[in-house]
C-alpha positions in Angstrom: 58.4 19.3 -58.0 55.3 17.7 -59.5 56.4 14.4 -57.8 56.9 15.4 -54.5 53.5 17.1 -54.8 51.5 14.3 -55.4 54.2 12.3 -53.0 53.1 15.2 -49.8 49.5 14.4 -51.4 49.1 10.8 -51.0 51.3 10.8 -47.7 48.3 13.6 -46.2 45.9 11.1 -47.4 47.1 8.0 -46.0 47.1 9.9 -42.3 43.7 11.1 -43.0 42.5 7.6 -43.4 44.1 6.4 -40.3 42.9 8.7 -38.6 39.1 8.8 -39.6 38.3 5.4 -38.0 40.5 6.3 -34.7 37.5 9.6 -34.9 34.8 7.5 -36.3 35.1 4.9 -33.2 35.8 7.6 -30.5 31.9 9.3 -31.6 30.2 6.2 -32.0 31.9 5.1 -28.1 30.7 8.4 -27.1 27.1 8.2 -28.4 26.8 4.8 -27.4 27.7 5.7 -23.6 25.4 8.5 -23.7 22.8 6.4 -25.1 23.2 3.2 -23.1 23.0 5.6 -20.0 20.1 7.3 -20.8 18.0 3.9 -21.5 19.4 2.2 -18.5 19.0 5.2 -16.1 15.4 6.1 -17.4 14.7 2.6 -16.8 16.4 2.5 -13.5 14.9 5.0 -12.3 11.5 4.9 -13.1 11.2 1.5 -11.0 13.0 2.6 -8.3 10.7 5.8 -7.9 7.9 3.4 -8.9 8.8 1.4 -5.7 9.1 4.3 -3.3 5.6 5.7 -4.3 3.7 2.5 -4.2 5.2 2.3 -0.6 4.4 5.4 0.4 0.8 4.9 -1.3 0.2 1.2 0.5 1.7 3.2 4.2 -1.0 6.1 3.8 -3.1 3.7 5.6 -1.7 4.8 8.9 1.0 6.5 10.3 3.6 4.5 12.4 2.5 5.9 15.6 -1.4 5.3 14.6 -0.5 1.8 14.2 1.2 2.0 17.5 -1.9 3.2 19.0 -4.2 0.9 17.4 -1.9 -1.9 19.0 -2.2 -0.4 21.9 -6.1 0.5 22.0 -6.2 -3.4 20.8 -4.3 -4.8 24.1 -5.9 -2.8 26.3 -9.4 -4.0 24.5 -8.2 -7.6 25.2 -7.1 -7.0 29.1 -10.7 -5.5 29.8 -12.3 -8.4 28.0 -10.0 -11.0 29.7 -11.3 -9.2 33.0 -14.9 -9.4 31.7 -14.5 -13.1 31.2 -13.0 -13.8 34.9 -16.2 -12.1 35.7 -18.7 -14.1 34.1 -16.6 -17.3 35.2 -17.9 -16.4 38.8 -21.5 -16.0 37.6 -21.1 -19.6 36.0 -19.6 -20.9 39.4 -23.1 -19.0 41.2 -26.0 -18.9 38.8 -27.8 -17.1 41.1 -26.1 -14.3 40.8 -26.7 -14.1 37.3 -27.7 -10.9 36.0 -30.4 -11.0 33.6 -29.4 -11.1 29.9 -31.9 -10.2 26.8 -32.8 -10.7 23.5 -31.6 -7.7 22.4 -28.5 -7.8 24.7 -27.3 -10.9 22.7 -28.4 -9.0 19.3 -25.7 -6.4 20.2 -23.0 -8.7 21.4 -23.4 -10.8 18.1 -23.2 -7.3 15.7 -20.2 -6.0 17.6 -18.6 -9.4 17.3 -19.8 -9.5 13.6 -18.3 -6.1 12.8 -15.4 -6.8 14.9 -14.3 -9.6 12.5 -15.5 -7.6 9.4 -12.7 -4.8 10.5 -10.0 -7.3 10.9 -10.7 -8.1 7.6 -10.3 -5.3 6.2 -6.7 -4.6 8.4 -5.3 -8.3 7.2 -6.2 -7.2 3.4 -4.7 -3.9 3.8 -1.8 -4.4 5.3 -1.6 -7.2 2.6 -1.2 -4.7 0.2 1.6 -3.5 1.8 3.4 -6.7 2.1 2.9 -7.3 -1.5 4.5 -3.9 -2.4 7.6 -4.6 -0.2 8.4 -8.1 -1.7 8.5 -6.3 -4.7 12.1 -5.1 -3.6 13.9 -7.4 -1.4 14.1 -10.6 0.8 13.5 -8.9 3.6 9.5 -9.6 3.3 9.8 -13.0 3.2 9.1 -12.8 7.6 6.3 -10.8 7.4 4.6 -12.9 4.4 4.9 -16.2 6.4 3.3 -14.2 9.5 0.8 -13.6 7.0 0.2 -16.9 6.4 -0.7 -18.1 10.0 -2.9 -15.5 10.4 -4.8 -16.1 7.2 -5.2 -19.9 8.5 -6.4 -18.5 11.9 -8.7 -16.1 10.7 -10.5 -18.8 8.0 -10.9 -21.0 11.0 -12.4 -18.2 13.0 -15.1 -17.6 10.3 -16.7 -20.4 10.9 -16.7 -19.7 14.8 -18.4 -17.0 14.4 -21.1 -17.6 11.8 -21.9 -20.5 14.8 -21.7 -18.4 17.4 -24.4 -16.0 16.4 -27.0 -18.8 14.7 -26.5 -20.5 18.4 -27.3 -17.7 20.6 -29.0 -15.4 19.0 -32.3 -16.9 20.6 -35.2 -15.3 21.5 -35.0 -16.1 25.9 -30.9 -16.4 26.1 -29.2 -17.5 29.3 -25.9 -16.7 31.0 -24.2 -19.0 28.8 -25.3 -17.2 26.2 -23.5 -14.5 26.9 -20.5 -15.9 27.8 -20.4 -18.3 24.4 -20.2 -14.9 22.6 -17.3 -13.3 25.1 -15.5 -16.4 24.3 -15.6 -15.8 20.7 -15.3 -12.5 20.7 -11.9 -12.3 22.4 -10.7 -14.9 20.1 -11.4 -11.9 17.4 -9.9 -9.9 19.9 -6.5 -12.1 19.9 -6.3 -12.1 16.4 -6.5 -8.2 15.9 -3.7 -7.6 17.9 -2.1 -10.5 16.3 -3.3 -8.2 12.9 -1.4 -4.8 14.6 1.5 -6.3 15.9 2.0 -8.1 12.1 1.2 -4.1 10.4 3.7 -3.0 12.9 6.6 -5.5 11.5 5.3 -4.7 8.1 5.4 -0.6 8.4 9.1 -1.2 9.6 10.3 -3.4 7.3 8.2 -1.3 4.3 10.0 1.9 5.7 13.6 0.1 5.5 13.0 -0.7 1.6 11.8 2.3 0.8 14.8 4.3 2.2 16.9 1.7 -0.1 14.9 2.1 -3.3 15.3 6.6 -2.2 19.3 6.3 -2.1 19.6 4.1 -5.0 17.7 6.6 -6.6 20.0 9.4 -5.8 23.1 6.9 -6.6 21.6 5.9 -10.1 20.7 9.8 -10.5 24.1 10.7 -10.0 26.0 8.1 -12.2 24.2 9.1 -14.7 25.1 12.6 -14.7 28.9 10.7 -14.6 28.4 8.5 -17.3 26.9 11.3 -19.6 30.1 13.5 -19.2 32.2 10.3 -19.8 29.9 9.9 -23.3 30.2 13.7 -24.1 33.4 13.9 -23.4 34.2 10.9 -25.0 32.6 11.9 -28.4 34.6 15.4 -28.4 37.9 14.0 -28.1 37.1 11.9 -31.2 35.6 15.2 -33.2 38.1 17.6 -32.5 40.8 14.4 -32.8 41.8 15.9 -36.2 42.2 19.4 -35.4 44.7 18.2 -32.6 46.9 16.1 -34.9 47.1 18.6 -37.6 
């Protein structure tokens, strides 16, 4: 009696231990996936949503269809100037038609054209931004940073055009040519803010593109984890209640 006792014992005992690893591996499985998934989604996550507000942040600049307009506002700034210019071209060919120009005429033409390059400035370094953000998330910036490039290179080599421009004729009796040194210059700014709009255009679109990306890989990455922290949970019960099962 005693012997198959301790015989029923010792047999109990030797399943227990085989099976206390089998549980001991299922919970630490379990926990593992639960934890790995929480690091890697919080992780996840938070740069993808980091992504999608810094786009949205560096696109509250302008709408798309503000950007559209400025484009447009910016072409049809450049087709009255080009008309402007055909019109001083005839004064050139007939002096004496020339209109009179004065001091302060010239003063004006040289701020516009000052400020005029001042706010391209300011478009190039914004919509930098925005270019910046973007490469941040895929390849697909690459196009619109090497656009950037050229127009960086055009608009260094404008600034010196235009600081020559206004120390030339900004003098105190100006002539014609005066005037149509500065309408020269000024429509090269011209050129290059519509260069400027057309480049924020391809830049809003391909920002726009990414940021819809980094929004469903968002939701995906949401989702999987939800999946993976069933899978851990579930995991991590099987090896608990593992024993109950068996006995």
């Amino acid at each position: 009696m005693t012997s198959n006792f301790v015989k029923k014992h010792v047999s109990e005992s030797e399943q227990g231990n085989r099976r206390n690893p089998r549980k001991t591996r299922l919970l630490i499985i379990g926990i593992i996936i639960v934890i790995a998934t929480f690091i890697v989604a919080h992780v996840l996550r938070g740069q993808l949503k980091a992504i999608s507000d810094s786009i949205d942040t560096a696109q509250n600049r302008a709408s798309t269809s503000e950007i559209q307009q400025t484009l447009s506002t910016r072409q049809r700034q450049l087709s009255a100037l080009e008309q402007e210019m055909l019109g001083a071209q005839n004064v050139l060919a007939h002096p004496a038609i020339a209109p009179v120009i004065s001091a302060s005429d010239i003063q004006g033409e040289i701020s516009d054209l000052q400020h005029s390059y001042s706010d391209a400035a300011v478009e190039l370094e914004q919509t930098s931004l925005l270019v910046d953000t973007t490469a941040k998330v895929g390849k697909g910036a690459h196009g619109v940073r090497d656009w950037r490039e050229r127009i960086r290179k055009n608009f260094e080599g404008l600034r010196t055009e235009v600081n020559d421009t206004a120390t030339k004729n900004l003098v105190p009796n100006p002539a014609w040519q005066n005037h149509v040194s500065v309408l020269l210059t000024t429509a090269k700014v011209l050129v290059l803010r519509v260069d400027v709009a057309l480049w924020e255009t391809s830049v809003n679109s391909v920002a726009q593109q990414h940021k819809e990306i980094a929004d469903k890989m968002y939701k995906i990455c949401a989702w999987l984890s939800y999946l993976f922290y069933a899978l851990g949970i579930l995991v991590a019960l099987k090896g608990q209640f593992s024993d109950a099962k068996e006995k």
